[in-house]
N, C-alpha and C positions, 0 to 999 in steps of 0.2 A: 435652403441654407446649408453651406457646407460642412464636413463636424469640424474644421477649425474654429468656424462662429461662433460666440457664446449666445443662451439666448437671457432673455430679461433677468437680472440681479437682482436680489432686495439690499441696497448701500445701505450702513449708516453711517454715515462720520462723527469721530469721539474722537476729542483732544486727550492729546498724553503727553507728558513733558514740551508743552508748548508746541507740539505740532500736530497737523489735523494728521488721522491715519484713517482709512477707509477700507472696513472691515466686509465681506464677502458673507453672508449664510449660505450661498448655495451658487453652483455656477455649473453649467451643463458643462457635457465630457468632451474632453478633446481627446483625437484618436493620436496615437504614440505611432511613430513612423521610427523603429529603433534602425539605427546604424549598422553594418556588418560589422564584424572585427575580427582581428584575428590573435590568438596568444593562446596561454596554458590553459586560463581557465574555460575559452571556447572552446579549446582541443575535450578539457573535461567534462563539458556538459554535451559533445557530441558524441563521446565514447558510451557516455549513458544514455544518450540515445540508442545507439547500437545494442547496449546493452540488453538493455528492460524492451527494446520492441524487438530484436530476436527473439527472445524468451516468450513474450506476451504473446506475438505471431505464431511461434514457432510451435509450442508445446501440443498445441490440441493436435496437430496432425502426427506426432509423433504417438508409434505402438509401443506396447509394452502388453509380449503375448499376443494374445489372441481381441484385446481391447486397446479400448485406447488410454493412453500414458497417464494425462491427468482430467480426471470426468469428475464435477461433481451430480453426479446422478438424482435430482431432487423427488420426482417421480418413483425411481424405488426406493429411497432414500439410504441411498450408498455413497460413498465417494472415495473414487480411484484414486490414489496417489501413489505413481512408480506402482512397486510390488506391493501395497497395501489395501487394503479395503476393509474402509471404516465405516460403522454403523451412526446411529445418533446418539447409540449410548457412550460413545468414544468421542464425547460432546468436549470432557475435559481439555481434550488435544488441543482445541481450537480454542478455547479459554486459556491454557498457556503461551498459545502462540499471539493471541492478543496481549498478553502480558509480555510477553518478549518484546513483541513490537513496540509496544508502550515505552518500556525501561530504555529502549534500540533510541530512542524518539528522546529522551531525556536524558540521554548521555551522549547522542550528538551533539543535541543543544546546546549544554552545557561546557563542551568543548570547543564546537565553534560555530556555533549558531548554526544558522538557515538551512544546511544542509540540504535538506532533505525538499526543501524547497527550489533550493538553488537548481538541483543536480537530477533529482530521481522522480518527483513528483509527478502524476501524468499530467496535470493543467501545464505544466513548464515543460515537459517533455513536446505533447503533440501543442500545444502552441509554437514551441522552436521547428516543430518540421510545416506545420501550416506557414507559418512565416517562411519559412525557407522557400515553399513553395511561391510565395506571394513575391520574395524577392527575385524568384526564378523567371516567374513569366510578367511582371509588373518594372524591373529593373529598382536598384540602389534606392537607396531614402532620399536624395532630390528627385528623383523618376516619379516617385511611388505619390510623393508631393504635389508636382505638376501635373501628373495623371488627376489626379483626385481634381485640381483645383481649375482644371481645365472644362470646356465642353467633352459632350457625347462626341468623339466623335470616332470614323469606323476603328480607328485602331485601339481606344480605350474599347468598346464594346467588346472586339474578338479578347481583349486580354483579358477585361472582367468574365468574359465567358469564360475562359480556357480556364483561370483561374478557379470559380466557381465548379467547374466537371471537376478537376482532381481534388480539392476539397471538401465533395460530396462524395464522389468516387472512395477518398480515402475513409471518410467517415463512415461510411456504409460498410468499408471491409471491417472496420474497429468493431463496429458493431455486430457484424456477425461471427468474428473472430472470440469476442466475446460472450455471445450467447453459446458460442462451440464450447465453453465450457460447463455448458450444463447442458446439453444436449449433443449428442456423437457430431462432431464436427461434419464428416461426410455424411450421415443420412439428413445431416442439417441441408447440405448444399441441393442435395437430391429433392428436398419438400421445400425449398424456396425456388428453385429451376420450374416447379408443377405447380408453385402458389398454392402449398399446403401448408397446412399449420400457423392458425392463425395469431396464438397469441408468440410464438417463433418470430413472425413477420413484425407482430408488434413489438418484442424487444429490440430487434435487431434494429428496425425506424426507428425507435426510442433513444437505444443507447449510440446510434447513429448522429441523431440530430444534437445529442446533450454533447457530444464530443465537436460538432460542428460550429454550435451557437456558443460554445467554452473555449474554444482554441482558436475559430476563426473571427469572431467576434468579441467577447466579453474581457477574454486574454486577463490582463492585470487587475482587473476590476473583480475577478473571482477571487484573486492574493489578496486585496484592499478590502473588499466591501465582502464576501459573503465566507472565506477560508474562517474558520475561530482562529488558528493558530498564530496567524498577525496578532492578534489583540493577548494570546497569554503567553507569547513566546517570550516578552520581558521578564516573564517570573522566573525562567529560568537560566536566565542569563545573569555575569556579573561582571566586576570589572575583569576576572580573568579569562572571560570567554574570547575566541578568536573571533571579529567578527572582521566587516570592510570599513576600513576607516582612512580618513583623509587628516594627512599632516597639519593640522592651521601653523604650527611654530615655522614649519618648513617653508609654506604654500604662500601665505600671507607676508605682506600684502599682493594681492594678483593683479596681472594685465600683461597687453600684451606688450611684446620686445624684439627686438631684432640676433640672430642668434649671437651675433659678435661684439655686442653691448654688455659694459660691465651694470648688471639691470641691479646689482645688489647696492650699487653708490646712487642708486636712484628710489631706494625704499623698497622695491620688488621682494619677492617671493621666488620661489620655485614655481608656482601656477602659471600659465600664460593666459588663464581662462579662455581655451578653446571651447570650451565646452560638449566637448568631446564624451567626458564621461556622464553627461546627462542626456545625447544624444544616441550611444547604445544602452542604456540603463533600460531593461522591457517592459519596468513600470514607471516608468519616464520621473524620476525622481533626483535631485541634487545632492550628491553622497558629500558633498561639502557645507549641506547643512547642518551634518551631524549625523548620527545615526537612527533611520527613522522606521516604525512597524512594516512602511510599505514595502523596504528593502528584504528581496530573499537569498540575500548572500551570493548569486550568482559569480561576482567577482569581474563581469565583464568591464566594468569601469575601471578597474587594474589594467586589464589586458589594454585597454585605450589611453590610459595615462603614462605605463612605462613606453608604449608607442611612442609617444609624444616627447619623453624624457628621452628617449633616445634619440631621436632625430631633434632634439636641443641639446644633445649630450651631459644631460644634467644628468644625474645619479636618479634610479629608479627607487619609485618606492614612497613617491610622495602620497598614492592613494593603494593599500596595499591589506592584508588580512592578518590583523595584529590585534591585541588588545587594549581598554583603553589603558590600562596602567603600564602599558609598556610605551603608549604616545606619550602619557604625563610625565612622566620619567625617564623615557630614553633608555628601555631595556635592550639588550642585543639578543639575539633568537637562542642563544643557550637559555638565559632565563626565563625568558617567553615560555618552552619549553618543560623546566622545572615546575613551571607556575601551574601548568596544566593537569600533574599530578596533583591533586589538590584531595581534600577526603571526600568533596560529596562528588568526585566522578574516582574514587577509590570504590565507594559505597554502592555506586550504580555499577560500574563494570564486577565488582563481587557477586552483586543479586545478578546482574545480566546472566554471567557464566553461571552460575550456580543452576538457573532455570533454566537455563538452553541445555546444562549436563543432564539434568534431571528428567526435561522433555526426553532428549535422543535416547537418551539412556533407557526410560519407559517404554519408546520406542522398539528399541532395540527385543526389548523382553517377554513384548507383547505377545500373549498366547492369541495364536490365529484362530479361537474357538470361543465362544460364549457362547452362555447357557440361563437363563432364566426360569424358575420352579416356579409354578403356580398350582395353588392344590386348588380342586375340585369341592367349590362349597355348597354344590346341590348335593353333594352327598359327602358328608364327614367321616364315616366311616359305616362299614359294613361288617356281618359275619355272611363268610361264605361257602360254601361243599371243601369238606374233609376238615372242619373247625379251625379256620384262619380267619383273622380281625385283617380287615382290607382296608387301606384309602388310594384314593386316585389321584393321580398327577398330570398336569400336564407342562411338559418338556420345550422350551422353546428354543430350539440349535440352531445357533447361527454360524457358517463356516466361511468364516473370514482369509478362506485360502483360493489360489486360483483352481485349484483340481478340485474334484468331487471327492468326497469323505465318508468312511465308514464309519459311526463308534459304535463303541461299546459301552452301557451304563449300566451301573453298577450300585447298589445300594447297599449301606453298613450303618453302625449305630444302636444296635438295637439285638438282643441274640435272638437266632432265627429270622432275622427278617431275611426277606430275598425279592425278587422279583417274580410277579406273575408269571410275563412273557414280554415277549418282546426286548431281550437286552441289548438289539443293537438295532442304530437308526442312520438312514442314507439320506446325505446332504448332497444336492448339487455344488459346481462350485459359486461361491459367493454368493450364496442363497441362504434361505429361513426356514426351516422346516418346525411346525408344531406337532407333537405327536402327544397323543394320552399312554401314560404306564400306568401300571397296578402294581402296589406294594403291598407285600400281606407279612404278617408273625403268626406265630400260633397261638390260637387263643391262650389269655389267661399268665402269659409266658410277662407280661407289661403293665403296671400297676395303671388304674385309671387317671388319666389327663393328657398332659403335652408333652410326647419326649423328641428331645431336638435327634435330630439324622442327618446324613450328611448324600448326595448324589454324585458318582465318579463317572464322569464322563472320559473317555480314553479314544484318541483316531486310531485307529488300525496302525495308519502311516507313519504314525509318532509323531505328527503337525498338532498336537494339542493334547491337553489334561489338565483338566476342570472341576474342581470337588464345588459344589454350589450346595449350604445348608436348606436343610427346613424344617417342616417337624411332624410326627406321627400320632394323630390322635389316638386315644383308646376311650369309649365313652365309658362312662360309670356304671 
């Protein structure tokens, strides 16, 4: 059975205003054969291709130093980024930047929908290049048709083959491109070349095959059926959002015409109902029934209906990225435009910047040293040679710099207190060194219980200085 076939329906028929209508529960998948096209908003969804898979390809092999650029290192649990490296306690970074993203996500939305689906998304991204692929070696959407609908025969076989190599091919580098960044991209290539590393081999085939069976297969049915974002993106939408809408005042009534007919003395519309724009639409949907979850803003059905408008010389714009209160009414793009200052994307772009400032800015200030105290509770305190009250420490330095590091620590808080020995400690770079101190007073000098203290930790190099509290027992 072909996938154009449906296979067995459960009908029911129910009368509604005097006519029988027959309602569908369930109907297998027909596969979407979209159109090529050409215009602005293809021009914009292949620049963000360019975009995001430079970047995505690009980074792991790019150094910074003597490492590489961006690692997140789960194994030691480090992670590179540019000149930084973060530990886990620097956990916060990645909860703001969830949060950015979030607010990022809610104030597109709410300006003009899809975005992020339309343009950036990897399911829309590597589905537009497998496609690409598919119409590269398979030919246009009546080709790709007749191939399907046709017998085996040798020239579909080598095209489904060829097909198949470079959308395994390409899958397989996503997937290791990907794992490079949690493992050194080059010693990556070196232990899959030897068939080493086994659960390596297993993300790489993992995130291989989910990229292959999502973009060469399942395509729109991942935006429809399993993305959430379909199903809550209405919440944050309103009548001022920019989303793709089709004229009815304009379009209606539709059919078709010849171009040198007055089609308006005839009831016509601006539509010629080519159907044009439900033929490149990637989740094969009628933007003329309104505006519906499946749609992710792409805009390619603009690009194929001003096509059309121009080569009928009619005014562009009958299917176009406006709001609905600007179709109800008949706003011109100055107002469009006022309308989109509105308060609640006044409200999100405030928190946006406000937390993007606050991140960089943290950023920016971040001491390249931390330091963790933990006092020694096998032994709470002691008396020991030349009558000093001792308690023990220990140190945990982390040097969050690319060079190796000297400090110096130092202990205050308390008169007489001082350090045993040991007041400076050698960090590698981007390492954790534990070390134990002794903290001693003079006896007698410190009433019995808890007196808070404070540890100063100092780099030689001036990359860091750390005061980290605790506190100094004296027992009774």
């Amino acid at each position: 059975m072909s996938s154009e076939q449906k296979k067995p329906q459960k009908i029911i028929p129910i009368k509604a205003d005097s006519q029988e209508k027959t309602i569908s529960f369930f109907e297998a998948h027909k596969k979407i054969y979209p159109r090529s096209i050409s215009g602005r908003f293809m021009s914009w969804r292949w620049a963000m291709v360019w975009l995001t898979q430079l970047i995505f390809y690009g980074l792991p092999w790019l150094d910074w130093g003597q490492r590489q650029m961006v690692l997140f290192d789960l194994g030691a649990r480090r992670f590179y980024l540019f000149g930084y490296v973060l530990y886990p306690q620097d956990f916060i970074y990645l909860t703001a930047l969830l949060i950015v993203s979030a607010l990022s996500l809610f104030l597109f939305t709410a300006v003009a929908g899809r975005l992020w689906c339309g343009f950036t998304c990897p399911q829309t991204v590597y589905t537009e290049i497998f496609m690409w692929i598919e119409h590269k070696v398979e030919g246009d959407r009546s080709a790709r048709i007749r191939l399907d609908q046709g017998g085996w025969t040798l020239e579909k076989i080598w095209r489904k083959t060829l097909k198949q190599f470079l959308w395994i091919a390409l899958a397989l580098w996503t997937g290791f491109t990907f794992v490079g960044y949690f493992v050194p991209i080059r010693e990556l290539g070196g232990e899959l070349l030897a068939l080493q590393g086994g659960w390596q081999i297993f993300w790489v085939l993992f995130y291989g095959f989910a990229t292959y069976g999502n973009a060469g297969y399942m395509r729109e049915q991942v935006c429809k059926y399993m993305c959430p974002y379909a199903r809550f993106q209405s919440a944050m939408f309103d009548k001022d959002t920019l989303v793709v809408s089709y004229d009815a005042k304009r379009g209606e009534n539709r059919g078709p015409r010849k171009k040198d007919v007055d089609y308006k003395a005839q009831g016509l519309g601006d539509c010629i109902d080519c159907k044009l724009c439900v033929q490149v639409c990637p989740v094969g949907i009628d933007i003329r029934d309104g505006l519906q979850y499946e749609c992710i803003g792409c805009g390619l059905c603009v690009d194929a209906c001003n096509n059309v408008m121009d080569n009928m010389h009619y005014p562009r714009g009958l299917i176009r990225l406006t709001t609905q209160n600007a179709v109800s009414q008949g706003w011109t793009g100055a107002q469009i435009w006022r309308r989109i200052a509105r308060p609640r994307v006044l409200i999100y772009t405030m928190i946006l910047v406000g937390l993007t400032s606050a991140m960089v800015f943290s950023m920016a200030v971040r001491e390249p040293l931390k330091v963790d105290v933990i006092r020694d509770r096998a032994s709470l305190a002691r008396i020991v040679a030349g009558g000093k009250l001792e308690n023990v420490y220990r140190l945990q330095v982390m040097n969050a710099t690319e060079q190796a590091q000297t400090y110096s620590v130092a202990v205050k808080g308390l008169e007489g207190i001082a350090m045993a020995e040991g007041t400076t400690v050698d960090v590698d770079s981007a390492q954790t060194r534990g070390v134990a101190v002794r903290v001693q007073i003079p006896y007698g000098t410190a009433e019995p219980g808890s007196h808070p203290i404070e540890f100063e930790i100092t780099a030689q190099s001036g990359k860091g200085h750390v005061l980290e509290k605790s506190v100094f027992l004296v027992p009774r």
